[in-house]
C-alpha positions in Angstrom: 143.6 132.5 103.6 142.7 130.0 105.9 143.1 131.8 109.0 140.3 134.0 107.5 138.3 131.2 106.7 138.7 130.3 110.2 138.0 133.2 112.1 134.7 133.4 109.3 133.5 130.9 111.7 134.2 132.9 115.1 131.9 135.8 113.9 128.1 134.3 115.1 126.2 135.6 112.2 128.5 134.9 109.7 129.2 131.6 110.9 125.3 130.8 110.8 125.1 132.1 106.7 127.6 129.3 105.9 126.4 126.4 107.9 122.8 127.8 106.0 124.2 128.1 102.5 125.9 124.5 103.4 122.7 122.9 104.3 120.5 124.2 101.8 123.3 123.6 98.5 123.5 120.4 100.1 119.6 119.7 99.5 119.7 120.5 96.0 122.2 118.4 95.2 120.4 115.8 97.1 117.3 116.4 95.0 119.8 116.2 92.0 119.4 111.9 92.7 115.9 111.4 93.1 114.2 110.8 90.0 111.4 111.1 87.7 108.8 109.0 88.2 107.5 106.4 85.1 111.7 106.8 83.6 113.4 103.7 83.0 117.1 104.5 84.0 118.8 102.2 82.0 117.4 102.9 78.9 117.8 106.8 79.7 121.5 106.2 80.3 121.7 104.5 77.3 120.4 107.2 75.1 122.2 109.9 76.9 125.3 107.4 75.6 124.7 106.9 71.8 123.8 110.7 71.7 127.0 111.5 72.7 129.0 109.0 70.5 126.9 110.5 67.3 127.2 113.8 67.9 129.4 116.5 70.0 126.5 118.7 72.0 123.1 119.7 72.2 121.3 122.1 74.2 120.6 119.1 76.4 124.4 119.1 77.0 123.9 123.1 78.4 120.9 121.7 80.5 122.8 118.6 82.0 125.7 121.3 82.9 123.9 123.7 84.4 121.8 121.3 86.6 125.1 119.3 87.9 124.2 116.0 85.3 120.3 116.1 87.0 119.4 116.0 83.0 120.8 112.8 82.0 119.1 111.0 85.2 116.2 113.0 84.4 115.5 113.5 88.0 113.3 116.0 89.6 116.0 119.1 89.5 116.4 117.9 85.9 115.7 121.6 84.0 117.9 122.9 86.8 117.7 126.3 86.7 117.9 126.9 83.4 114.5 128.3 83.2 115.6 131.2 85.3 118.4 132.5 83.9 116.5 132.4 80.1 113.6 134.4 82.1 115.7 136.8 83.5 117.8 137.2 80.3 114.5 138.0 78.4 113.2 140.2 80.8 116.6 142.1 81.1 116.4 142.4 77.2 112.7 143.5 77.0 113.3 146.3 79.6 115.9 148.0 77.6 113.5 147.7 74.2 109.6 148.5 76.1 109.4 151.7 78.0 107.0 150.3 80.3 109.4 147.9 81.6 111.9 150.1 81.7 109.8 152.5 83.6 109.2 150.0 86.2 113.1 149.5 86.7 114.0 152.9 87.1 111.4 152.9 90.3 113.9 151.9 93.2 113.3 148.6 94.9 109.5 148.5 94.3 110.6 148.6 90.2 113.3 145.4 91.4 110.7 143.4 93.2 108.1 143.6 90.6 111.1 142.7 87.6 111.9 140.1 89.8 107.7 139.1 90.4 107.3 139.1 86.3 110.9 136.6 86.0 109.5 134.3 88.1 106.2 133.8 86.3 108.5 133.9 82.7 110.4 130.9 84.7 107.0 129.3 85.2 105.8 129.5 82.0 109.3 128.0 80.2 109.7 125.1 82.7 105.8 124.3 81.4 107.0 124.6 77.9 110.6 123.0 78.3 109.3 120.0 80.2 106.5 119.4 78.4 108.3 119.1 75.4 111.1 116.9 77.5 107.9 114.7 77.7 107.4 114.2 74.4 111.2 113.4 73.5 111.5 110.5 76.1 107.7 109.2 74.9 109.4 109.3 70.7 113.1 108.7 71.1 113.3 109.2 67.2 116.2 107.4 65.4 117.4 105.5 68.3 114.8 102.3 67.9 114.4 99.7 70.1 114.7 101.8 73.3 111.8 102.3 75.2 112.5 105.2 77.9 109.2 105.8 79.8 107.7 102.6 81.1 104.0 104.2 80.4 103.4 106.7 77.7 100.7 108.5 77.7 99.0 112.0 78.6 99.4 111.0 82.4 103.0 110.5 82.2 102.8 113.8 80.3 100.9 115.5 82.9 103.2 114.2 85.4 106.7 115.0 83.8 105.4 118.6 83.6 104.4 119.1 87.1 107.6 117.3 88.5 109.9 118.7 86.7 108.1 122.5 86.9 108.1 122.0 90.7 111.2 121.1 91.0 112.7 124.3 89.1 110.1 126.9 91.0 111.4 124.7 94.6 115.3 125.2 93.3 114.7 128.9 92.0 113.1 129.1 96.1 116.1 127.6 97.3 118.5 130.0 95.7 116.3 133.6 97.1 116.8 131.8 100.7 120.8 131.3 100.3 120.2 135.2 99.2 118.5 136.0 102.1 119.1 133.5 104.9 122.9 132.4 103.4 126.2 134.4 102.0 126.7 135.0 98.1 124.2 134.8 95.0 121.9 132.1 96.3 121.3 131.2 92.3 124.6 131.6 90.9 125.9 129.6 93.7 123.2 126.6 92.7 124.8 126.7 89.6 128.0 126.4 90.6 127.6 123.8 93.0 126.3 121.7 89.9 129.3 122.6 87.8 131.6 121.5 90.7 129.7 118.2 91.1 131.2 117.2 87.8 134.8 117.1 89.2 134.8 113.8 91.3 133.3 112.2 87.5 136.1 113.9 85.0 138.9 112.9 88.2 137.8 109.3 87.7 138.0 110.0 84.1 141.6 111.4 84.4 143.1 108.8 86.8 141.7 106.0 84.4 143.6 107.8 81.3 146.5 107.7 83.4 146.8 103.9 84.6 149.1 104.7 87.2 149.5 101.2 87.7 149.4 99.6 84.2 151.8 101.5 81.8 150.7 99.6 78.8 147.3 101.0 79.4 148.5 104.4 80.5 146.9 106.9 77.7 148.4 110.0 79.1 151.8 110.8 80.3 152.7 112.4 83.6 153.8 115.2 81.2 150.5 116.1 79.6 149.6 115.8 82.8 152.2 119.0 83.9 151.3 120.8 80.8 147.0 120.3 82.2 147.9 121.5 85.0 149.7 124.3 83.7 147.2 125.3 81.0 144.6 125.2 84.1 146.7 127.4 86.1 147.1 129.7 83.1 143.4 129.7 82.4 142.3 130.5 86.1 144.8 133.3 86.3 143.6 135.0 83.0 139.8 134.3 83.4 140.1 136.3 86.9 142.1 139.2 85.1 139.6 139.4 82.7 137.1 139.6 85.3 138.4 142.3 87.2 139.7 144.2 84.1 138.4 147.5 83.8 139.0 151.0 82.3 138.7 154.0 84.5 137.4 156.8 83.0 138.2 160.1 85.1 135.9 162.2 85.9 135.5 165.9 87.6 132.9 167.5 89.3 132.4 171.5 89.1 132.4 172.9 92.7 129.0 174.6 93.5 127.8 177.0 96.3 124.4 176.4 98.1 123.6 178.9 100.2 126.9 178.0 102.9 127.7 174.5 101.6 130.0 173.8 98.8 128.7 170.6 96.6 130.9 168.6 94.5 134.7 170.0 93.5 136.0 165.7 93.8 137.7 163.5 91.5 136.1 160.0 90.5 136.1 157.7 87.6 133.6 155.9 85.8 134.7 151.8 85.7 134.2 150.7 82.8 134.3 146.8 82.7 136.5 144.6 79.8 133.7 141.9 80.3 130.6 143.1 80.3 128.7 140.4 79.1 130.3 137.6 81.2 129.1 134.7 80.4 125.7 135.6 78.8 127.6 135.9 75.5 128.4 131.9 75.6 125.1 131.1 76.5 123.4 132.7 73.8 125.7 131.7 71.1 125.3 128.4 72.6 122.1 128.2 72.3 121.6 129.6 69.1 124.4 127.3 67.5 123.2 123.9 69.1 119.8 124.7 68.9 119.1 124.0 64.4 121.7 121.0 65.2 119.6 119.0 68.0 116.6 119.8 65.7 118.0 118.4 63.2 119.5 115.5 65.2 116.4 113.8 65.6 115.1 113.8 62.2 115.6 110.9 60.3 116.9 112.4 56.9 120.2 112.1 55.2 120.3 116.4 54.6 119.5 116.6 58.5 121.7 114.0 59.7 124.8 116.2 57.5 123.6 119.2 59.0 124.1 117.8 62.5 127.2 116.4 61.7 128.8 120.0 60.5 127.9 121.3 64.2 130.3 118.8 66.2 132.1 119.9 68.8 135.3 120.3 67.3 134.3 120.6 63.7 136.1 123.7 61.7 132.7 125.5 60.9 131.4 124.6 64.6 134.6 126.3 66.0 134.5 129.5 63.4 130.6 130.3 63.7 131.1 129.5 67.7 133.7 132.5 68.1 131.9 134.8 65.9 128.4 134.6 67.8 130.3 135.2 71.1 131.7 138.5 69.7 128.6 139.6 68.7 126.7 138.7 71.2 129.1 140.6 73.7 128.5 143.9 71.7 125.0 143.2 71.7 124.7 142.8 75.0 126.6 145.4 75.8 125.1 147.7 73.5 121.6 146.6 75.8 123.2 147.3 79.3 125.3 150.2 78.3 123.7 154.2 77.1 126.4 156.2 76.9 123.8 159.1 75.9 122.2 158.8 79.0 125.4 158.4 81.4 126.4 161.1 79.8 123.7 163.2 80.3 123.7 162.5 84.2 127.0 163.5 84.3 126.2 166.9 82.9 123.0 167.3 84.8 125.2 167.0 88.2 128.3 168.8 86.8 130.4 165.6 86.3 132.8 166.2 82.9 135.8 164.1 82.0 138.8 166.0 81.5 139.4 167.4 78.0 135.8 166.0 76.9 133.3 168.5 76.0 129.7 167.7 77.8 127.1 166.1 76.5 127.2 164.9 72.7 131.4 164.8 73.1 131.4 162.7 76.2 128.6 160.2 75.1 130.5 159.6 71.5 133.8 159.5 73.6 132.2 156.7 76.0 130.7 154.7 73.4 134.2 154.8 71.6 136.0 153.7 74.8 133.4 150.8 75.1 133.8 149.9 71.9 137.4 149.3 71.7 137.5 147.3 75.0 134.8 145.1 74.6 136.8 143.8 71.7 139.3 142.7 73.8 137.0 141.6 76.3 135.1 139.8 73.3 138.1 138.1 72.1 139.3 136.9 75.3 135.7 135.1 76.0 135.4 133.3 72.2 139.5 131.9 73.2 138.3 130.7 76.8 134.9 129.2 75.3 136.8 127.5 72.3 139.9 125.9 74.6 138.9 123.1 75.7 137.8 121.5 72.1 141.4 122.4 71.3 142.5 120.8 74.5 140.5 117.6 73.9 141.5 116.9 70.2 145.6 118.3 71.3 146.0 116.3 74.0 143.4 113.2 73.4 140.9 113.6 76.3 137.5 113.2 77.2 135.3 116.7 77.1 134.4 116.2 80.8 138.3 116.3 81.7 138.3 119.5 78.8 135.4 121.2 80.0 137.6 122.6 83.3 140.6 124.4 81.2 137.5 126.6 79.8 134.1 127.6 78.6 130.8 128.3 80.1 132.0 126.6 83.8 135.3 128.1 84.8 133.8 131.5 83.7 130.8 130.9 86.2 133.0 129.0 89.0 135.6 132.1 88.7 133.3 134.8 88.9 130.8 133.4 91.5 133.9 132.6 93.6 135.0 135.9 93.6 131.7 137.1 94.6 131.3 134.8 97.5 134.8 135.6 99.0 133.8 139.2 98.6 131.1 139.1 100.8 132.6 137.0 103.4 135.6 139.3 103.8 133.7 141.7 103.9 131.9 140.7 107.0 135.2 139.7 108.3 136.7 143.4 107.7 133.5 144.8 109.5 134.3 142.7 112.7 137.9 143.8 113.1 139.7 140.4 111.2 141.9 140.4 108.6 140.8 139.2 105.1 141.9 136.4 102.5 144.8 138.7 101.3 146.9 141.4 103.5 147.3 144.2 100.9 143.8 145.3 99.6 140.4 143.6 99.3 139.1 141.0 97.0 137.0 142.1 94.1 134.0 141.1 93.0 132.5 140.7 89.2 130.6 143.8 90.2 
C-alpha cells in the first residue's frame, strides 16, 4: 500500500489532484476557525456545554458532526454542508414522485446538470431558513438564563448571521465541485469526511485523559478496555466495509440475435444488487426525524416538554428501540425510491435480457423486488446495529460519546465508504499508468 501511495505521486497528473484536493480540504478546515461576527465565544461554549450535560443530542449535534465541530464555534462554515445533502435528498425524493423531474433525469447529462442547477438553489434557500432561524436561537437562549450569546441583538445581527453563514455553505458547497473537478474523489463527501476526522485529535485527548497513564489512581480505563476498543474498532471497520461491498448477483442471459451479418447479444451478465442501498441516508433521516420533536421540546420551558426531551436521550430504552426501527424503515423506503423492479425488468425484456428460470416481464419484476426485499433486511439490520453501538459502547464500557462516536454510527459509515471511493479512483489512475495498486490480487471497490 504504500509503495502505491508513492508511485501516486510519480504520475504528474495524479500527483497534481492530491496536492489540489490537499490544498483546498485544507481551506475548509481553516474556515472551520474563523468566526461569526457579533458571537461571544465563551458564552457559546458555555451553552453548547449545559446542552450536552441536560440532554444526549439534538439535531445541532448532526450539524456540529457534519461540519467538523464549526457549529458549536459557530463560525462561518458553521451549517457545514448540511444544507446540501438535505437539498439533494429532497430533490432525489421528488424526482422519483413528479414526472417532470423525473423527465428531466432521464435526459443524459443535460437532465444531471439541471438536477444539479435546482439542488443548488434548494441549498440556498435552506441555509436562508436554517440560519435565520440559528439567529433567532442565539438572540433567545430559552431556559438557560443569564447567558447572553450575541453581543448585539437585533435585525442587523440577524441580517448578518444569515448572509455569513449562507455564504459560507454556497463557498464550501464551491469548494467541494472543484475537488470534483480540479481534485481526486467526491469533492463533497470528502468535505464531510475531513470534518468527521477533525474530531479524532479531540476524542484522543479524551481517551489518553481516561487512561492516566501516569496516575493509576486517576486512571478510569484499563489497558484492557482499552484492547477490547481496539478490538470492537477493528471488528466494526471490517464489517462496515463487508457491508458495503455486499451484493447479490442476479444472473442474467441475453438471447442471441442476427442483424443483417452481425450477431448481438448471446453473453452472460448479472444484475448487482447491493445489501446497502441506502447507506447512510437511512441514519440521517431517522436522525433527524427522532431528534427533531426532542430539541423542540428542549427549549420550551414546560414540565410535559422537558419529560418529553428527557425520554429521547441518547441511551434511553425508547430512544434506542424507536432509533432502530426508523432506520429499518427508512432503508426500505429508500430503497423502494431508488429501486423499480417493473421498469428494470422491462429493460431487460425490451433488449432480450432474462434471468435464468424467470419468466419475462411480470415474473422477473415480482422475482426482483422479492430478492430486494429479503436483502435489504439484512442490510437494514446491520445499519440500525452499527448506528446503535456506540451508545452501548459508552454506557458498557464508561466513555465519553466523542471516544463512542468512532466504533459506529453516521461517521465510520461515511469515513468507510468515502475511503473506499477515494482509493478507487486513485488506483485506478495508477492501473492506467502501468503501476501496481493498493492490493496485488484484484482491485479495490467502491460503494458504487
Amino acid at each position: 500500500m504504500f509503495s502505491a501511495l508513492l508511485n501516486a505521486f510519480r504520475i504528474p497528473d495524479l500527483k497534481k489532484r492530491l496536492i489540489v484536493t490537499a490544498f483546498l480540504i485544507f481551506i475548509y478546515r481553516v474556515g472551520c476557525y474563523i468566526p461569526t461576527p457579533g458571537i461571544d465565544g465563551t458564552a457559546l461554549a458555555e451553552f453548547f456545554n449545559r446542552i450536552a450535560k441536560t440532554q444526549g443530542g439534538t439535531l445541532f449535534g448532526i450539524i456540529n458532526m457534519f461540519s467538523g465541530g464549526a457549529m458549536e464555534r459557530l463560525t462561518i462554515f458553521a451549517l457545514g454542508i448540511m444544507p446540501y445533502i438535505s437539498a439533494s435528498i429532497i430533490l432525489q425524493l421528488l424526482t422519483a414522485v413528479i414526472p417532470a423531474l423525473e423527465k428531466i433525469a432521464k435526459e443524459g447529462r443535460t437532465g444531471h446538470e439541471k438536477i444539479n442547477q435546482y439542488t443548488r438553489y434548494g441549498t440556498v434557500v435552506l441555509s436562508i431558513v436554517q440560519s435565520f432561524f440559528i439567529a433567532l436561537w442565539l438572540e433567545n437562549p430559552a431556559r438557560f438564563e443569564g447567558l447572553k450569546i450575541v453581543l448585539h441583538p437585533g435585525l442587523g445581527f440577524r441580517l448578518l448571521t444569515v448572509l455569513t453563514l449562507t455564504t459560507g455553505t454556497i463557498f464550501i458547497m464551491w469548494l467541494g465541485e472543484q475537488i470534483q473537478e480540479r481534485g481526486i474523489g467526491n469533492g463533497i463527501s470528502l468535505v464531510i469526511t475531513a470534518g468527521i476526522i477533525s474530531r479524532i485529535p479531540a476524542a484522543g485527548h479524551q481517551l489518553f485523559v481516561l487512561m492516566s497513564p501516569f496516575n493509576s489512581a486517576r486512571r478510569q480505563i484499563q489497558p484492557f478496555t482499552l484492547l477490547i476498543m481496539a478490538f470492537f474498532l477493528v471488528a466494526v471497520v471490517f464489517s462496515v466495509i463487508m457491508i458495503t461491498q455486499g451484493q447479490r448477483k442476479i444472473p442474467v442471459q441475453y438471447a442471441r440475435r442476427i442483424v443483417g451479418r452481425k450477431i448481438y447479444g448471446g453473453q452472460s451478465t448479472y444484475i448487482p444488487l447491493k445489501v446497502d442501498t441506502s447507506g447512510v441516508i437511512a441514519i440521517i433521516f431517522a436522525q433527524s426525524l427522532i431528534l427533531f420533536p426532542a430539541t423542540l421540546a428542549s427549549f420550551i420551558p414546560n414540565p410535559a416538554f422537558q419529560n418529553l426531551a428527557q425520554s429521547f436521550i441518547r441511551g434511553h430504552l425508547l430512544y434506542t428501540v424507536m432509533y432502530a426501527l426508523l432506520i429499518i424503515f427508512f432503508c426500505y423506503f429508500y430503497t423502494a425510491i431508488v429501486f423499480n423492479p417493473t421498469e428494470l425488468a422491462e429493460n431487460m425484456k425490451k433488449f432480450g435480457g432474462f434471468i435464468p428460470g424467470i419468466r419475462p416481464g411480470i415474473s422477473t419484476a415480482e422475482f426482483l423486488d422479492f430478492v430486494m426485499t429479503r436483502i435489504t433486511l439484512a442490510g437494514a439490520i446491520f445499519i440500525a446495529v452499527i448506528a446503535i453501538f456506540p451508545d452501548f459502547i459508552m454506557a458498557w464500557l464508561k466513555i465519553p460519546y466523542l471516544v463512542a462516536s468512532f466504533f459506529g454510527g453516521t461517521g465510520i459509515l461515511i469515513t468507510v465508504g468515502v475511503m473506499l471511493d477515494t482509493l478507487k479512483q486513485i488506483e485506478s489512475h495508477l492501473l492506467t499508468h502501468h503501476y501496481e495498486g493498493f492490493i496485488k490480487a484484484g482491485a479495490i471497490k467502491g460503494r458504487r
